[in-house]
N, C-alpha and C positions, 0 to 999 in steps of 0.2 A: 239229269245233270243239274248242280247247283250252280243258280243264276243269283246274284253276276256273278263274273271270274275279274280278278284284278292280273294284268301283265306288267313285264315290263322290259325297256331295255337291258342294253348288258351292264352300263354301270348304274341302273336302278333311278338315274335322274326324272325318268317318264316313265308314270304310270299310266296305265289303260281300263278302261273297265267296259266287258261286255255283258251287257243285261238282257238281250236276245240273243238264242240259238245261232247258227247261225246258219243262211238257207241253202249253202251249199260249200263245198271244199273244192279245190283244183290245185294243180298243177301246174305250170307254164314253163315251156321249153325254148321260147323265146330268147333270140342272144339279149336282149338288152336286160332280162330275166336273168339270167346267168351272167351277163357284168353284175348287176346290181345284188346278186348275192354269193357270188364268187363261187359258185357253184354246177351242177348239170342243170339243175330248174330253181324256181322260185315256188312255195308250197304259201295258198291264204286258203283265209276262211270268209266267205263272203257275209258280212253281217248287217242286219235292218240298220241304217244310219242313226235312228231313233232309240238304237239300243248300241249306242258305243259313243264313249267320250273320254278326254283327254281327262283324267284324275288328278293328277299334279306332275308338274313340271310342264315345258314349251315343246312345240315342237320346231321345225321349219323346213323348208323345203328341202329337197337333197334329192339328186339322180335326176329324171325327168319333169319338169316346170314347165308346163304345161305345153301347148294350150289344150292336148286332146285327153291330159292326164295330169296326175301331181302325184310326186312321192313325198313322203313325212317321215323325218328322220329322227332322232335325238339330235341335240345339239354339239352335244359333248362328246359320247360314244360313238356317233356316226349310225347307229342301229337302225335299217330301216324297216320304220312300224307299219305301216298301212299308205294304199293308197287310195286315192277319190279318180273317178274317170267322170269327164266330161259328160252331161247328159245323163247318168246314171248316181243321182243325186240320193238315189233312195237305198243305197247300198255302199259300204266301206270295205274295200279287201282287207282284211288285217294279215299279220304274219302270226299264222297258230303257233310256233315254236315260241313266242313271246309267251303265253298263259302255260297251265299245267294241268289242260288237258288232252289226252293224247289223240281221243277221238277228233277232234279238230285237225290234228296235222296228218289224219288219210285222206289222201284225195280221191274227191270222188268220177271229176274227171281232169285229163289230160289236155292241155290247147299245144297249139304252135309244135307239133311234134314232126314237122317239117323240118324243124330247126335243133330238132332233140341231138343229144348226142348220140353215137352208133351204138354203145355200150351199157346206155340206160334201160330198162326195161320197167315200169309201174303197175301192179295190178289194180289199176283203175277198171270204173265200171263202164266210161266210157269214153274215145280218144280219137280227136280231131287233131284234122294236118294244120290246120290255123284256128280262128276261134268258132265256135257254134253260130249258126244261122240264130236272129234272136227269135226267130220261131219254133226252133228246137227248146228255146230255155225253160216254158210252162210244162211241159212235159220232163224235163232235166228236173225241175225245181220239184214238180210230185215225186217221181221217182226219190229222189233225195230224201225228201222228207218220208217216205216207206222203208228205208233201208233200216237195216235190222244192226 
């Protein structure tokens, strides 16, 4: 895949650019997942912080403000692009539907599916009733990175 990819909102005001892969995809079925994209889940791409930045235009906060997270929104279009969790400083969830590639927006797994709708079904490789043990993640993160 060619690195970087430039993204962007919907009225094009923020661009993004990721220059790392990114080390894993999911899914989230979480209601506040499903407010915040008016949808049955929310789809990212979890990417090395070191390789994503804001290109032009601002962001600012919107949806959740912290303190155990922060979403980033456009200003203009309301589009929300990515978000930062607390403590997990070395990783940016982005929203793959933002760039043009498609492999980014399969998940490779499912969280919060506690909260899933009845009606959803993902063929994810792997799918938790809330988030993964973070001792499941090194082994989550090799797998990932071997998928074909």
């Amino acid at each position: 895949m060619k690195l970087p990819q430039i993204g962007s909102c919907r009225c094009g005001e923020v661009m993004l650019e990721v220059a790392k892969a990114p080390i894993m995809t999911a899914a989230c079925h979480c209601r506040g997942c499903q407010k915040m994209s008016a949808s049955a889940f929310s789809l990212t791409a979890m990417v090395p912080a070191e390789g994503f930045r804001v290109v032009s235009g601002d962001v600012v906060k919107g949806g959740i403000q912290g303190p155990e997270l922060d979403h980033y929104v456009c200003p203009l279009c309301k589009t929300w692009m990515f978000t930062r969790i607390t403590g997990f400083d070395a990783v940016v969830n982005v929203r793959p539907t933002l760039f043009e590639v498609a492999e980014w927006t399969v998940p490779f797994i499912e969280t919060m599916t506690s909260a899933r709708l009845p009606w959803v079904r993902i063929p994810v490789q792997h799918s938790f009733d809330g988030m993964p043990d973070p001792a499941q993640f090194p082994a989550l993160l090799a797998a990932y990175a071997t998928r074909i």
